[in-house]
N, C-alpha and C positions, 0 to 999 in steps of 0.2 A: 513798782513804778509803772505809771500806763506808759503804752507805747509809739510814739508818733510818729513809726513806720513798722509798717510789716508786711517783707515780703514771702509769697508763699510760691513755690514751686515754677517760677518767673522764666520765661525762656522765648528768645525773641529770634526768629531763622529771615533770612535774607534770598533771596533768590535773584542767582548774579543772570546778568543779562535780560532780565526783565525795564523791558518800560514800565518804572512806577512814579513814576511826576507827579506830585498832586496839582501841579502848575506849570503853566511853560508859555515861551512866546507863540505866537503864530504860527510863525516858520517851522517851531520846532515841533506843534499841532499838526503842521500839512505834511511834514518830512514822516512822523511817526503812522499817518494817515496812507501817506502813498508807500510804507515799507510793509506795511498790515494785507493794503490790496495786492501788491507784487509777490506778497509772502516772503521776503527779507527778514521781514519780524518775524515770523513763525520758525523759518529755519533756524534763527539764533541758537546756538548751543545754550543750555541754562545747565548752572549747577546751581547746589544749595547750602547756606552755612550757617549755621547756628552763633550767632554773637554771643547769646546768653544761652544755659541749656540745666533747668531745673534749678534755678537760686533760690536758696529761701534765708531770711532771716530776720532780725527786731532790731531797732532803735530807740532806746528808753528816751524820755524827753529830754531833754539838758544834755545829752551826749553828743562829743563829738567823733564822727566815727571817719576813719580815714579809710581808701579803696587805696591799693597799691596794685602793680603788677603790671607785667611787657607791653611796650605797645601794641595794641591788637587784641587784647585779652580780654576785651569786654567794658571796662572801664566805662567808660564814657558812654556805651549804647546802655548800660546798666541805670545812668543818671536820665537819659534822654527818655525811658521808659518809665523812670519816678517823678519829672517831670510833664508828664503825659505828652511828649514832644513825639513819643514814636510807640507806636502800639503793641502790648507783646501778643506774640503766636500762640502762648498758652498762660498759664496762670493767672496771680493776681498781686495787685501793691498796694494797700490803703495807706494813704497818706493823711494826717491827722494834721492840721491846722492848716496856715495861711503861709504859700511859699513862697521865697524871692530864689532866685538864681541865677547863675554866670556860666553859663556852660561854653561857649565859645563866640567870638566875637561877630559882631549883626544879629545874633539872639534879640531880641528883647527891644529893640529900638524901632523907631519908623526912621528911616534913613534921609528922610524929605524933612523933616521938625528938626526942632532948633536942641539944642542940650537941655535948656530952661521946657521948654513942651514937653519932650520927655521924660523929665523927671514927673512931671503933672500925669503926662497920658500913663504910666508906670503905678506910681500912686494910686490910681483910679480902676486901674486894671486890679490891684491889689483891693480894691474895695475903701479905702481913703477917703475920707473927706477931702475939700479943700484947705480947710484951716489946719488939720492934722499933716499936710503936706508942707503947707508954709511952714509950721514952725520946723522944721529938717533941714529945709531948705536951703539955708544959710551954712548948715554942716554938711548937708553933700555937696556943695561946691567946692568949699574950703576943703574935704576932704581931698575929692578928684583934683585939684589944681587946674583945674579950665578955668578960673572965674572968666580971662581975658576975651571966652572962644564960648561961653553960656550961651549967646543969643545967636550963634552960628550954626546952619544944618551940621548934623553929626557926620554927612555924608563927607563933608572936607575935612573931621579930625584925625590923626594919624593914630595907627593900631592904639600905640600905648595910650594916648588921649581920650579914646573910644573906652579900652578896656577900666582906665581908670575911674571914668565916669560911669560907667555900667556898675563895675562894684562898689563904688559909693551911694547909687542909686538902692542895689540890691539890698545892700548892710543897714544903709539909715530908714529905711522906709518901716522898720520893726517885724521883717517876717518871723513865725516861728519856725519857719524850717528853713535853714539855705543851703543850697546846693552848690557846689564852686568845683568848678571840673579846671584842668591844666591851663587853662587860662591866662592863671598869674605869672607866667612865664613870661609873659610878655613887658611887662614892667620891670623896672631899676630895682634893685635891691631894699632901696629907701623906700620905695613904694610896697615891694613886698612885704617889708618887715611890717608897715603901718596896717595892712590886709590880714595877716596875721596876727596881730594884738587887735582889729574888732572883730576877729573871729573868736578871737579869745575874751569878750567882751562881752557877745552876743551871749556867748554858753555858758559864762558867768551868771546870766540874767535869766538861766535856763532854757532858752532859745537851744536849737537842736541843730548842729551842723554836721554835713557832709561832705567830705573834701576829697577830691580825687587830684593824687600829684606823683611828679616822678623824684621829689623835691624830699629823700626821704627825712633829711633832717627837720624839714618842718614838720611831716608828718608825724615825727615822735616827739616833739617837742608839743605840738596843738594837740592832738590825738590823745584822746583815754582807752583808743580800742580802734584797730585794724581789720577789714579784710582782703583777703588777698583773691583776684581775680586772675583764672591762666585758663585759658583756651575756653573762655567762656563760663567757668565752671567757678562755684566757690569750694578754693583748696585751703584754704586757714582764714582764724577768725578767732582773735585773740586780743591780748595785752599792746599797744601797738608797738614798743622796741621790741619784744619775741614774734612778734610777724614780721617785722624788717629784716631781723638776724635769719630768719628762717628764709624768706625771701632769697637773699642775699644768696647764702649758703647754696640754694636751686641753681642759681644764674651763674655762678663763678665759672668759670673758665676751666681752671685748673686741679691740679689736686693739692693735696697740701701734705703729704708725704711720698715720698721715692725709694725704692731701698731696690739694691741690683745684686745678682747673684755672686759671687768671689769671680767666676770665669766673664761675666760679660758687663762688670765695675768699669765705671769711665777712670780713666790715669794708664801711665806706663808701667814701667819696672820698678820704680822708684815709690810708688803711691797709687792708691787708687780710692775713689768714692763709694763708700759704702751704703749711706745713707743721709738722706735730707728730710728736717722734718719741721712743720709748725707746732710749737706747744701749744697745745688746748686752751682757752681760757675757760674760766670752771663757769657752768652756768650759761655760757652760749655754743650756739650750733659748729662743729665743726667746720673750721677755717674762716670763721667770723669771728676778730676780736676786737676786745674795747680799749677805744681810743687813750684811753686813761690810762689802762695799763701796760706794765712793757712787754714784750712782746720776744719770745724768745724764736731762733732758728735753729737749729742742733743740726751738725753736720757729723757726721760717723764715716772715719778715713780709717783706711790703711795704710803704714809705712811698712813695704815688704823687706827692704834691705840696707844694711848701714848707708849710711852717705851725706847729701846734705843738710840743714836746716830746713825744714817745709814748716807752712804756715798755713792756715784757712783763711780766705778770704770772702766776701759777696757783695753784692751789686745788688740795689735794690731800684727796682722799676715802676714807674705808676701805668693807669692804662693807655696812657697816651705816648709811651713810650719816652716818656722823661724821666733821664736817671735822677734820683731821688739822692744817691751818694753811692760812694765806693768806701768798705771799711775793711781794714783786715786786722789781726791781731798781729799785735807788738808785744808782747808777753817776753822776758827775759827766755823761759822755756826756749820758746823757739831760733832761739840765736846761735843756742847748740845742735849738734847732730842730733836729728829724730832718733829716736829708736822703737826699730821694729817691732812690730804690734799695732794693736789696734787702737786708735786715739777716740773721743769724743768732744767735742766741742762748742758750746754753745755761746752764739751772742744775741745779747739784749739788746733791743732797742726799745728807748726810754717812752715812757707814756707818756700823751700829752704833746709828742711831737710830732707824730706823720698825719697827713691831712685824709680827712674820708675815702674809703670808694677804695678799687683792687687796686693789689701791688705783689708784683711779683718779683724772683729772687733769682739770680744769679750766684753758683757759687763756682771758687777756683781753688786748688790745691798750688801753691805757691813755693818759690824760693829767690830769694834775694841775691843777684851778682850783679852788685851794684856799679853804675846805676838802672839795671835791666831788671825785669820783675818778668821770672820765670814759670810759666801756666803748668804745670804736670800733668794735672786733671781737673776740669772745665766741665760744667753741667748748665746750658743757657733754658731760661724759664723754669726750675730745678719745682719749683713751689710756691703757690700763691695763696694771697690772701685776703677778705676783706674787711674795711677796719671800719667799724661802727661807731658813731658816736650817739649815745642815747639821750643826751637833750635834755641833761637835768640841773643843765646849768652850773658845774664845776670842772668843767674839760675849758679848754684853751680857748673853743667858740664863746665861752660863756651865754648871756640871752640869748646872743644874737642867729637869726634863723636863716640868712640869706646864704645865697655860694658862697664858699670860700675857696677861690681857686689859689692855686701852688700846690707842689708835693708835698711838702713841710707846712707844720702848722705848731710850732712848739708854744707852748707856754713859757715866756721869759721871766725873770726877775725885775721887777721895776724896783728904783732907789728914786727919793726926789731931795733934793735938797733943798 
């Protein structure tokens, strides 16, 4: 299949404290003119940083390819150099057909024209006829929702106004490449989801997208193929849920097993923690698991000496610090005296319930004197974990691609009568 990008050895360096304007007012002409004679300009400290540094790779036609990774990692100066917005330091990017693009908002507009001019001056820039533009017309507006505000500079529409008429612009005007950088973050959910089905639209009709978001469920959900951007650099370049998971897996926090020696086990005389741990799921990255499935914790205690009932308990945390729930076992087992030795204990939580994105775990070694809930041994952030949903549409999100914010996300029972 021919290629309708291909980058080769692409690497784009920035040099801080340089005056590089390619425009400026007046003032800011004379100011930068009289720091050059006094040598103010000169003394400036400069360092230098590579945004991009050696990228290479292809775009087969009809593909949609997602860029993922940290703020800072290149992202974005990656698209600004495929849309020849910013020059690279070395290599090269052929780009094969006719682009539209949404990289960040005042891109692409004159600020002084009306929404209806713009669509025309866009089109035109695009190489468009007239009549080819009219007949869209009518569906980028309807798309973006300004009909009310069409004949009004774009200069007084508000961010989402702006952006939504930018990627109506971009999508209906028939590019074969589009480019859509974080952007879409700016719009409602409604409006997301609609941005998302013609993107998935476009690449249906073989049209060639590139989408960069921090949005990872869309990204696996649109995406036939990820790469992942860190410190510039391309470090994976795959299937796009196995670049998310891997992804993920980098960024976490935490670890997702604990195991302490017999002398320095968190607990008293009565018990002590031996070990905490996430079960694996088969087929993803350590300490990423799928939403779908449940999700086990194994905790490994010791009871050193006869006495009371103990019980294992945990607390599960998302990243924002909202408890998600507190469970412990109620098992008849535990009603009687422990007995000493070494216990295991694992609990499930059900798949299809906790919502995207890290959570970490709390556990406590317990006993009941009721109504007082006694701690023995207590391990705070013990194991974390991140829980992926891959967007194939039979998890709890179902289609749908926007946030879902809460801790909890379960899939319920519907009944109708």
């Amino acid at each position: 299949m021919a290629s309708a990008i291909e980058v080769q050895g692409l690497s784009k360096k920035y040099r801080l404290g340089e005056y590089h304007a390619a425009y400026g007012t007046l003032r800011e002409t004379l100011v930068h003119a009289t720091k050059r004679l006094t040598g103010q300009e000169h003394n400036r400290p400069r360092s230098e940083v590579w945004a991009l540094r050696d990228v290479s790779f292809e775009v087969p036609e009809g593909q949609v390819l997602g860029v993922i990774g940290r703020n800072g990692a290149g992202k974005s100066t990656l698209l600004k150099v495929l849309t020849r917005i910013a020059t690279p330091t070395s290599g090269r990017a052929e780009i094969r057909g006719r682009v539209g693009s949404l990289l960040e908002v005042g891109t692409g507009f004159n600020q002084e024209l009306t929404g209806r001019e713009n669509i025309y001056l866009n089109g035109a820039i695009l190489g468009m006829k007239r009549r080819e533009i009219e007949a869209r017309f009518d569906d980028i507006v309807e798309f973006s929702g300004v009909e009310k505000f069409i004949d009004t500079p774009v200069k007084r529409y508000s961010s989402g106004m702006y952006v939504r008429l930018a990627f109506a612009v971009a999508a209906h005007l028939e590019p074969e490449i589009l480019f859509v950088d974080e952007v879409l973050s700016v719009g409602d959910a409604e409006f997301q989801r609609r941005c998302l089905g013609r993107m998935e639209e476009l690449a249906n009709t073989g049209r060639t997208v590139v989408f960069v978001s921090h949005a990872l469920p869309s990204v696996a959900q649109l995406c036939d193929r990820a790469i992942w951007i860190d410190g510039g650099k391309l470090v994976g370049d795959g299937d796009a849920p196995d670049m998310i998971a891997k992804y993920l897996h980098q960024t976490r926090n935490s670890g997702t097993e604990r195991v302490w020696p017999a002398e320095s086990a968190p607990g008293n005389d009565l018990t002590r923690i031996r070990e905490i741990r996430v079960l694996p799921h088969e087929g993803m990255p350590p300490g990423v698991v799928d939403v779908r499935r449940p999700i086990g914790i194994e905790i490994g205690f010791d009871v050193l000496r006869d006495g009371k009932p103990v019980f294992p308990k945990l607390k599960l945390i998302d990243r924002e610090g909202v408890i998600a729930f507190n469970a412990m076992d109620t098992d008849e087992r535990w009603r009687r005296p422990s007995a000493p030795g070494q216990h295991v204990a694992t609990a499930w939580i059900p798949g299809n319930f906790l919502n995207e994105g890290e959570a970490s775990v709390e556990v406590a070694i317990c006993s009941l004197d009721y109504p007082k809930l006694e701690h023995h041994a207590a391990v705070y952030e013990a194991v974390s974990f991140e829980v992926l949903d891959p967007a194939e549409g039979d998890s709890a999100r179902g289609q749908f691609s926007g946030q879902w914010r809460g801790v909890v996300r379960p899939m319920l029972e519907w009944t109708y009568g």
